[in-house]
C-alpha positions as CSV (number, residue, x, y, z in Angstrom):
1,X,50.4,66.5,123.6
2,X,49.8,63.6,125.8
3,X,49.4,59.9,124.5
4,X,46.3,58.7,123.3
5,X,46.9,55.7,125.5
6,X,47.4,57.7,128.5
7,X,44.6,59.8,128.2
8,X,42.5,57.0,127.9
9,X,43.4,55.3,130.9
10,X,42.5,58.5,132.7
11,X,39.1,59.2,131.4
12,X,38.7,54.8,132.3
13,X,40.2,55.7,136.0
14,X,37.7,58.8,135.7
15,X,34.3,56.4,135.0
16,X,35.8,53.5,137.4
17,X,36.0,56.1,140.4
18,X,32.6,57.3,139.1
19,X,30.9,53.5,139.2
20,X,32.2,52.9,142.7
21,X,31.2,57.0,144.2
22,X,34.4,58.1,145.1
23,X,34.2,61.5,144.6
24,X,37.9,62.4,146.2
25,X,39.3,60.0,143.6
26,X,37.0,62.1,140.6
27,X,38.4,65.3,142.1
28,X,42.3,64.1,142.2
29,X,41.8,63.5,138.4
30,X,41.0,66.7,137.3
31,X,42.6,69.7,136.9
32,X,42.0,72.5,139.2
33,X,41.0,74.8,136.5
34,X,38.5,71.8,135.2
35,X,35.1,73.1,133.8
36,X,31.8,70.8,133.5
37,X,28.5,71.1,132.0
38,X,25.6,69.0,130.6
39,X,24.7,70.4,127.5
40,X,21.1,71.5,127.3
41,X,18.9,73.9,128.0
42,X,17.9,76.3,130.8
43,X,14.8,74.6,131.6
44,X,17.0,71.6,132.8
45,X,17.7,73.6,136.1
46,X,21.0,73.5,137.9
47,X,22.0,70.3,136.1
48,X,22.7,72.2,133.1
49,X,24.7,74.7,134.4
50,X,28.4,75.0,133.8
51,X,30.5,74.9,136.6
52,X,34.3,75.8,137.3
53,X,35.9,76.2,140.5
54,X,36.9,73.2,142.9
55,X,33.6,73.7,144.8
56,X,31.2,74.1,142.3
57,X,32.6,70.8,140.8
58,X,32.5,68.5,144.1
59,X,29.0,70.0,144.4
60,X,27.6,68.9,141.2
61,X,29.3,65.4,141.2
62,X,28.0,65.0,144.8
63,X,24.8,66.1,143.6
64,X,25.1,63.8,140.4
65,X,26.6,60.5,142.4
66,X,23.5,60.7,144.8
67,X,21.2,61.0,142.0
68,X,22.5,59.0,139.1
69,X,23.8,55.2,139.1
70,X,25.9,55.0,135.6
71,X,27.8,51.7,136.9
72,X,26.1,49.6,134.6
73,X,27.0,52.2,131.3
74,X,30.2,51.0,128.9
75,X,32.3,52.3,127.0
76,X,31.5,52.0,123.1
77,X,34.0,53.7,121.2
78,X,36.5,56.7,121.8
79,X,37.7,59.1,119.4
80,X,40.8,61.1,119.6
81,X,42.3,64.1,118.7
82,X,45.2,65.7,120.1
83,X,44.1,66.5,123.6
84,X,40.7,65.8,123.1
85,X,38.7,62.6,123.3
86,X,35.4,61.5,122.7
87,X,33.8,58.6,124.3
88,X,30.4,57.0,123.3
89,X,28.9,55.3,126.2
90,X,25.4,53.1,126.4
91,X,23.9,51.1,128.8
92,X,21.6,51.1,131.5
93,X,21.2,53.8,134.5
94,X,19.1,54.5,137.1
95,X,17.7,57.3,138.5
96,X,18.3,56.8,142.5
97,X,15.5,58.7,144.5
98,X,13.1,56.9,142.2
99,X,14.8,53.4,141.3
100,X,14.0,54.3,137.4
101,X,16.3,52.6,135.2
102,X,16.3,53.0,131.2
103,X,18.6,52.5,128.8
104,X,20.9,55.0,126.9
105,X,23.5,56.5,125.7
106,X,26.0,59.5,126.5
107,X,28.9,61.5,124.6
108,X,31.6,62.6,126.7
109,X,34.2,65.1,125.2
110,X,37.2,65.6,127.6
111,X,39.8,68.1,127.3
112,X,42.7,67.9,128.3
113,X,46.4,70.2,129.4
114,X,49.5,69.0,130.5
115,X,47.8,65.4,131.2
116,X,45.0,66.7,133.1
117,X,41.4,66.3,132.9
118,X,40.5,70.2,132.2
119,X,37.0,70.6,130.9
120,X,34.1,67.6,130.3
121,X,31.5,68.1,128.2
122,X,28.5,66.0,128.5
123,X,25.5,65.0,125.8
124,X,23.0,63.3,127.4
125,X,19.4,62.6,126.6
126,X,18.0,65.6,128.2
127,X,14.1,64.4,127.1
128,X,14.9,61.0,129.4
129,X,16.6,63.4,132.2
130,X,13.6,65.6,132.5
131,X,11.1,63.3,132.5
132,X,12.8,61.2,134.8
133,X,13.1,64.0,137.4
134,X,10.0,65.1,137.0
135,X,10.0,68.3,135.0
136,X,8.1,67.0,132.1
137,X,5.1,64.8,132.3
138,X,5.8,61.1,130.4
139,X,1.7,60.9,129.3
140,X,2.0,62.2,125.6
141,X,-1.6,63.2,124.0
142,X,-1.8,61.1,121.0
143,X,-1.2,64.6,118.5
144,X,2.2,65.1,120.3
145,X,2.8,61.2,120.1
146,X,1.7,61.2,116.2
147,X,4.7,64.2,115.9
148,X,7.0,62.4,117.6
149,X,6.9,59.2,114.9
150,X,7.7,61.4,112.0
């Protein structure tokens, strides 16, 4: 088991390399059995699919730095247990194509093996993430709006 210290500083070298784009710097972090997926559901597409191999990966962080600006998201709290860690992040980001920024938050649970970032799962708020991309329509009738409040 690595220290928590240490695994902290490379899930930090992980979002700095994110925040700037460098995706060769992402890739050199992980290792090359590393598995990724945004939980939710099927009707999210692609972006919720997991993926596992070393091009599968540099494709969905490609697809995700072109799409996504989290550079303005920090770090709220991290949990840790053995070689896992769970970060709580909140802040603004912005969806590129569109310029569409909103605040939120994300949980971010990395695992870890001999050091090495092996699998990250990611909690995002998938009802911002489709409306944002357009698969669901942000003008709520007031009956879906009055379920909503409860």
């Amino acid at each position: 088991m690595t220290e928590r210290s240490v695994l902290e500083s490379r899930v930090q070298a992980l979002y700095s390399a994110r925040n700037v784009n460098d995706l060769d710097t992402i890739m050199a972090l992980l290792d090359p059995d590393f598995s990724f997926r945004i939980v939710g559901s099927a009707r999210l597409g692609t972006m919720a699919l997991a993926v596992n191999t070393p091009e599968t990966v540099r494709g969905s962080f490609q697809a995700l730095i072109e799409s996504w600006d989290l550079s303005g998201m920090e770090m709220v709290g991290a949990y840790a247990d053995g070689d896992t860690i769970v970060v709580h992040r909140a802040g603004v980001v912005c969806f590129v194509p569109s310029q569409t920024r909103e605040r939120t938050e994300i949980i971010d649970k990395f695992t870890f093996r001999n050091g090495r970032i092996v699998d990250l799962t990611e909690f995002v708020d998938t009802l911002f993430v489709a409306e944002t991309v357009g698969l669901l329509d942000r003008d709520y009738s007031p009956s879906t709006l009055d379920r909503m409040s409860l």
